[in-house]
C-alpha positions in Angstrom: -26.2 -8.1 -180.4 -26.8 -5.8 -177.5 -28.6 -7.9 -174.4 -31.8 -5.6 -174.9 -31.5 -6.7 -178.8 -31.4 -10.0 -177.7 -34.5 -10.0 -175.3 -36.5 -8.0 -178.3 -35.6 -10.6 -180.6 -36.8 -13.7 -178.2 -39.5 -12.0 -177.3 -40.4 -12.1 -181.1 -39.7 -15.3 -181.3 -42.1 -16.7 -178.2 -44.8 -14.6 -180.2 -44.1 -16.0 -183.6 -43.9 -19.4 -181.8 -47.5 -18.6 -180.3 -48.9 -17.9 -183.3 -47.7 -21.0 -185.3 -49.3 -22.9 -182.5 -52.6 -21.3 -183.2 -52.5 -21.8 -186.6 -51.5 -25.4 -186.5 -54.4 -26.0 -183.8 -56.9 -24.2 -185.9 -55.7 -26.1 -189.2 -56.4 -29.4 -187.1 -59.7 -28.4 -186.3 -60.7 -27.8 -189.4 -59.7 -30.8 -190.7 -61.5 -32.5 -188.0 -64.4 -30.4 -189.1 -64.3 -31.4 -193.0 -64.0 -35.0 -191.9 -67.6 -34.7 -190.4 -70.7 -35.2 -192.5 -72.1 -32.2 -193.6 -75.7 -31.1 -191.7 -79.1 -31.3 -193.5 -79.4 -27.8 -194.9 -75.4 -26.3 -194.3 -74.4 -24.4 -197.4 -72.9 -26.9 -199.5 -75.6 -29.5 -198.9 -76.6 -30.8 -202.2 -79.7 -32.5 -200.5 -81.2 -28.3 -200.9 -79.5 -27.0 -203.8 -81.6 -24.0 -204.1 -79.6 -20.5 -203.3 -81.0 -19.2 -199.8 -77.6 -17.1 -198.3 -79.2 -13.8 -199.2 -82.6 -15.1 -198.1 -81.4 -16.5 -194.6 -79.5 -13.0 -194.0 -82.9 -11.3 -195.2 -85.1 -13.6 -192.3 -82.5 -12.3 -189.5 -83.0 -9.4 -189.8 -86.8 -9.0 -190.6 -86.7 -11.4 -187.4 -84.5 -9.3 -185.4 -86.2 -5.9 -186.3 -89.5 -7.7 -185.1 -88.2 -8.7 -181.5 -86.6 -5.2 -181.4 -90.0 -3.1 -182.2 -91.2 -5.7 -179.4 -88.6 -4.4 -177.3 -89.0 -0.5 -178.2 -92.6 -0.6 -177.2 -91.8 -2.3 -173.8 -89.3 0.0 -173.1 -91.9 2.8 -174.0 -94.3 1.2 -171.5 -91.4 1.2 -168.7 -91.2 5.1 -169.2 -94.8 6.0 -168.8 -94.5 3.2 -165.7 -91.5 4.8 -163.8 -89.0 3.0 -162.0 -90.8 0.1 -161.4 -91.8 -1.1 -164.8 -87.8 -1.7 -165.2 -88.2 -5.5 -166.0 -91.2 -5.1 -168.0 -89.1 -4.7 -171.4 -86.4 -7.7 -170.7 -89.5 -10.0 -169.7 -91.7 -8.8 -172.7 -88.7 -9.2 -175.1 -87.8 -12.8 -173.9 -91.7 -13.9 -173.9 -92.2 -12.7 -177.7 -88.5 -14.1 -179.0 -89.8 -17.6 -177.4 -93.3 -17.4 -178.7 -91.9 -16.6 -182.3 -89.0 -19.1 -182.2 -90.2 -21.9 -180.2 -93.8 -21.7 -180.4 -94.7 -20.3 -183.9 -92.0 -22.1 -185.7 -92.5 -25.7 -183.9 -96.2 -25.0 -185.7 -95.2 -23.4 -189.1 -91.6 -24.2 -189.2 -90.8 -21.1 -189.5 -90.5 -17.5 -187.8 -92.1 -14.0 -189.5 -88.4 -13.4 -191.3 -88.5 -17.0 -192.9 -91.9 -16.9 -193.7 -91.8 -13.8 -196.2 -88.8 -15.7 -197.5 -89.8 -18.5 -198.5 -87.7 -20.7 -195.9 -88.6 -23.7 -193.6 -85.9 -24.9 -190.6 -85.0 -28.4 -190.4 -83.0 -30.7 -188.0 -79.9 -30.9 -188.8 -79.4 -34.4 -187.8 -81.7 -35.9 -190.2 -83.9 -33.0 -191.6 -86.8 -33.6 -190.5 -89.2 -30.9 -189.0 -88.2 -29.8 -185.9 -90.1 -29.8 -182.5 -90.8 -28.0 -179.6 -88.0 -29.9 -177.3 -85.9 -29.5 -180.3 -86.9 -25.4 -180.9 -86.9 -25.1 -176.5 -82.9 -25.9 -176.8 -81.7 -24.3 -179.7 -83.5 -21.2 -178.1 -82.1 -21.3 -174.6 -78.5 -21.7 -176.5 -79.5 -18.9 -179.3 -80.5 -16.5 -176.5 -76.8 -15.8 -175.1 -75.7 -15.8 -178.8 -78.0 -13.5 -180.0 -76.8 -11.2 -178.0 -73.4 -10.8 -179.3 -74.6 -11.9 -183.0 -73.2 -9.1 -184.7 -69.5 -9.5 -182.7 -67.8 -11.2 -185.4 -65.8 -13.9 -183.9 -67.2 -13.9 -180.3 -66.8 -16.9 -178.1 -69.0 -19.9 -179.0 -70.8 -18.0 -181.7 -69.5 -16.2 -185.2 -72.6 -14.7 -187.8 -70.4 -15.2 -190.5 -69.6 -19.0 -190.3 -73.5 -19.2 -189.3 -74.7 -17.7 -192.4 -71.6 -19.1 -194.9 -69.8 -22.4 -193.1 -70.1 -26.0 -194.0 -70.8 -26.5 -190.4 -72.8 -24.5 -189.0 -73.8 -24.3 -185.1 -77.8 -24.1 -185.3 -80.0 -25.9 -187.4 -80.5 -24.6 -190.6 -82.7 -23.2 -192.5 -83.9 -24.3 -196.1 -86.1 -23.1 -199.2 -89.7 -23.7 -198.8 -89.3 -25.4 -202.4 -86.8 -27.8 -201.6 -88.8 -29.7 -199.1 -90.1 -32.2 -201.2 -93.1 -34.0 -200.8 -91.8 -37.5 -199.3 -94.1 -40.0 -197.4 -92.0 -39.4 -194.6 -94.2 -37.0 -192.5 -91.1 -35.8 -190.5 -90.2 -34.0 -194.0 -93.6 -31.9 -194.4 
């Protein structure tokens, strides 16, 4: 084997060995992850049983079409303002998305999207109904991820495992009609 044969075929190598490691460290992760109890309301949660995938996926994006109307209309204002109305849509945007998912849902638990669908949010420590600390939090970490929510696979935030993992990273979201009527008044 020639010595640029050679090079090619370590060079392979160091990249195969790479690889393995990812895989191995992804493998333990995972298993780290099953060992975990499952969240109140994460897909296989037997604690909900109704079907809400489609429903959940539905919410976004009634959700997401509402805070972008919200942010067409700003940005419609900022043209007939000139220059200086630059920060009106970015402020307007962020002022309706935590009015609608802090505000509104720590009332109603839920947004407009969940609403029409028939779906409440709960905590996914003990699924109770959330509340406005609890909303505040999961907003200011949902506002970077929202962002890059449709970047399969981006740092810290994937829709896919959102929507379909056991684990999911926010709290979850569940069918109106599986809330059951408990005399725990964190559950109503």
């Amino acid at each position: 084997m020639s010595a640029d044969g050679e090079r090619e075929y370590r060079s392979f190598m160091d990249i195969r060995y790479g690889v393995d490691k990812m895989l191995e460290e992804a493998e333990r992760r995972q298993r780290e992850l099953d060992a975990r109890p499952i969240p109140h309301g994460a897909r296989p949660d037997e604690r909900y049983p109704s079907p809400r995938t489609a429903r959940r996926i539905g919410a976004f994006f009634v959700d997401w079409a509402l805070h972008l109307a919200v942010l067409c209309v700003m940005a419609t204002l900022m043209f007939r303002m000139g220059p200086e109305g630059i920060v009106l849509p970015v402020v307007g945007w962020i002022a309706v998305s935590f009015v609608h998912r802090v505000v509104v849902q720590s009332v109603t638990r839920a947004t407009l999207g969940k609403a029409i669908f028939g779906l409440r949010i709960v905590r996914r420590e003990d699924g109770g109904a959330p509340d406005f600390g609890y909303l505040l939090k999961w907003w200011l970490r949902g506002v970077p991820a929202s962002l890059v929510a449709f970047r399969v696979g981006a740092r810290g935030f994937d829709f896919y495992d959102e929507v379909f993992a056991k684990h999911p990273v926010f709290p979850c979201s569940v069918r109106t009609i599986d809330l059951k009527e408990t005399a725990d008044p964190l559950r109503a």
